[in-house]
Each structure stands twice: as C-alpha cells, then as structure tokens.
C-alpha positions as CSV (number, residue, x, y, z in Angstrom):
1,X,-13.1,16.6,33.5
2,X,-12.1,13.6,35.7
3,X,-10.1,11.5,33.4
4,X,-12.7,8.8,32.7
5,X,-14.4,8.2,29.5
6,X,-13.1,7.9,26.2
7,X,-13.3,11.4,25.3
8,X,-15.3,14.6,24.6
9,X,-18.3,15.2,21.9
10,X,-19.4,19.0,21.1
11,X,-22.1,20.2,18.6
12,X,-20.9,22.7,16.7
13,X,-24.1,24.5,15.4
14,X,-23.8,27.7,12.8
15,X,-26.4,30.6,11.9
16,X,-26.0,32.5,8.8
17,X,-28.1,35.5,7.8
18,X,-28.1,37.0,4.3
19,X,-29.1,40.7,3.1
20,X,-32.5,39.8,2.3
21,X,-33.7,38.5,5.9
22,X,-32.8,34.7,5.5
23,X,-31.6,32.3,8.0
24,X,-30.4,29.2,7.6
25,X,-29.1,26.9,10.3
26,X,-26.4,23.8,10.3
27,X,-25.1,21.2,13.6
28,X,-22.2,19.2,13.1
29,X,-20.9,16.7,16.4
30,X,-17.0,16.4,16.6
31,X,-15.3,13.9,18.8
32,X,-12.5,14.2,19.8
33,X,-10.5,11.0,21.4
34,X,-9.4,10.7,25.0
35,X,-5.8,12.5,24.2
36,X,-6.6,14.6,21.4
37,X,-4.9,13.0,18.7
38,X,-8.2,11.9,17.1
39,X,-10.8,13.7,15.9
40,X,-13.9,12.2,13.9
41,X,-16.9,14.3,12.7
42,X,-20.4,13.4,11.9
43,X,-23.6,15.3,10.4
44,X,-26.5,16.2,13.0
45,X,-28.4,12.8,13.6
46,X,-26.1,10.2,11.8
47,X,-24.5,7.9,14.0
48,X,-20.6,7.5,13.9
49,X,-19.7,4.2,12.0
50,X,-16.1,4.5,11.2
51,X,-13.1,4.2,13.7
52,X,-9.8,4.2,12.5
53,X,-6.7,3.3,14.3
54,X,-2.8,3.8,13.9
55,X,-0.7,1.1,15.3
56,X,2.4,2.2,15.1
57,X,2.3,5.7,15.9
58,X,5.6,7.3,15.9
59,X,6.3,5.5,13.2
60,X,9.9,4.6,11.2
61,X,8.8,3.2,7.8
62,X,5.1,3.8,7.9
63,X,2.1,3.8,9.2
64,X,-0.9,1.2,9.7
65,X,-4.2,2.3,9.9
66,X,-7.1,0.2,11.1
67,X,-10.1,0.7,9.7
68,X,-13.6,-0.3,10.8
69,X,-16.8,0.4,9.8
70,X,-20.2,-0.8,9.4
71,X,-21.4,1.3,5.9
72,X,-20.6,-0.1,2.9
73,X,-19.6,3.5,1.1
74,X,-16.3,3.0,-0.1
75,X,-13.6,5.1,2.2
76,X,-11.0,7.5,0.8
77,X,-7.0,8.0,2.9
78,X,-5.5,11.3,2.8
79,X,-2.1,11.8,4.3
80,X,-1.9,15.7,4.7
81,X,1.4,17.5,5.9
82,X,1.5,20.1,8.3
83,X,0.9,23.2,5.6
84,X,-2.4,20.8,4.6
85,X,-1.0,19.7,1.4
86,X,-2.0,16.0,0.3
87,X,1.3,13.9,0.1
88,X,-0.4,10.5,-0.2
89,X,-3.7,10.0,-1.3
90,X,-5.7,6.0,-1.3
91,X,-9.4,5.7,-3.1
92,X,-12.0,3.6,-3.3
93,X,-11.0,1.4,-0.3
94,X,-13.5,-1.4,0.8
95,X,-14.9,-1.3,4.3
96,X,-13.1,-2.9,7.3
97,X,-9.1,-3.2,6.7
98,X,-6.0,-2.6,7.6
99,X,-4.0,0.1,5.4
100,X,-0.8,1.4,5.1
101,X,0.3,4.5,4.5
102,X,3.7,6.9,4.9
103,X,6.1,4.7,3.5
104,X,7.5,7.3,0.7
105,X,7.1,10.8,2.9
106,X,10.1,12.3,5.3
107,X,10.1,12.3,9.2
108,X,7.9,14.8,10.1
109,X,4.6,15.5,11.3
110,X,1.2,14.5,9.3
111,X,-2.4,14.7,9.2
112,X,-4.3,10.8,8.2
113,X,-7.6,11.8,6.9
114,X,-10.2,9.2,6.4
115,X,-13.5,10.0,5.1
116,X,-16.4,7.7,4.2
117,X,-19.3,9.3,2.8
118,X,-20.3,12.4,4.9
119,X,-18.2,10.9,7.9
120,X,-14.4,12.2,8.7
121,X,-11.6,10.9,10.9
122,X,-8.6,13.0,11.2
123,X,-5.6,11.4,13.1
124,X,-2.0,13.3,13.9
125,X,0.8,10.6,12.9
126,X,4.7,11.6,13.9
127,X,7.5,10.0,11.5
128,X,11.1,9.4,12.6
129,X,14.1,9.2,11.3
C-alpha cells in the first residue's frame, strides 16, 4: 500500500455445504476508510449510497454525525459500547442530515452504527471526560 487513495475494498464471499449435497454461495464488499476507523458494507452488486461522518471525534458532550445519502429508505443510529450493547438507539431518520448522538453515555469508547436498508456504516467514536 503506498498511502494514496481513500482506502481499501475486499469481497468477502462465503460457501456453505449442507448434509444433503447443497451449496449455496454469498459476496459481501466491506470498505474500510483510509485509517480504519470506518467501515461501510454493501451486498454484491449494490452501489454504496450512504456516507456518514463524525465531526467531532474525540468528543466531550457528543457526537455529530453527518449523514448523506442518495436512497430514500429511512436510516436507523445505533450507538453500541464496546461489549456490543446498544446504549443509544435513533429510528426512522430521513435521508441527508446531520445527527447527534452521545450526549447521555460516559467517556469511553463506542461503536456508531448507521444502517439504511441493506447498507451499514460502522464508525469507532472516543468520549472524554
């Protein structure tokens, strides 16, 4: 890897055989952002059409998340600590916005999941004190 670009894309394909002789076969692309700290996933053949941001990332108070897309599926915020657990949860959002979330967890270390149909961005937020 050189440094250039904006970041890596594997296909992640899976084969599973049953007792009975059948096969079945599945693809899925992740992305991950120039860093790491971003991950979004997509099903074989859809193109990715949601990007989402955080502005102010460590964060005291909060965090804002921008979010973009071009689908008009509504698009569901999950703030996950770092056992997985859901410790802030926003449905039904509409399209492109600006959201924030955090404001009521501890310092710490957190997952922002944002998913939007079949589509999934997973970003690593900090919190301090």
């Amino acid at each position: 890897r050189s440094g250039e670009g904006t970041g890596r894309i594997y296909t992640i394909t899976t084969t599973c055989h049953d007792g009975l002789g059948n096969t079945s076969h599945s693809s899925t692309t992740v992305t991950v952002a120039l860093g790491g700290m971003n991950a979004a996933i997509t099903e074989e053949g859809d193109e990715k059409k949601l990007s989402v941001s955080v502005l102010n990332n460590p964060g005291r108070d909060y965090f804002t998340l921008t979010i973009q897309t071009s689908k008009t599926d509504l698009v569901n915020v999950r703030l996950l600590d770092r056992y997985g657990r859901v410790v802030e949860l926003k449905n039904n959002i509409s399209g492109s916005q600006q959201v924030q979330i955090g404001s009521s967890v501890e310092a710490g270390i957190y997952w922002v999941e944002v998913k939007q149909g079949k589509e999934i961005s997973k970003t690593q937020v900090v919190k301090i004190k």
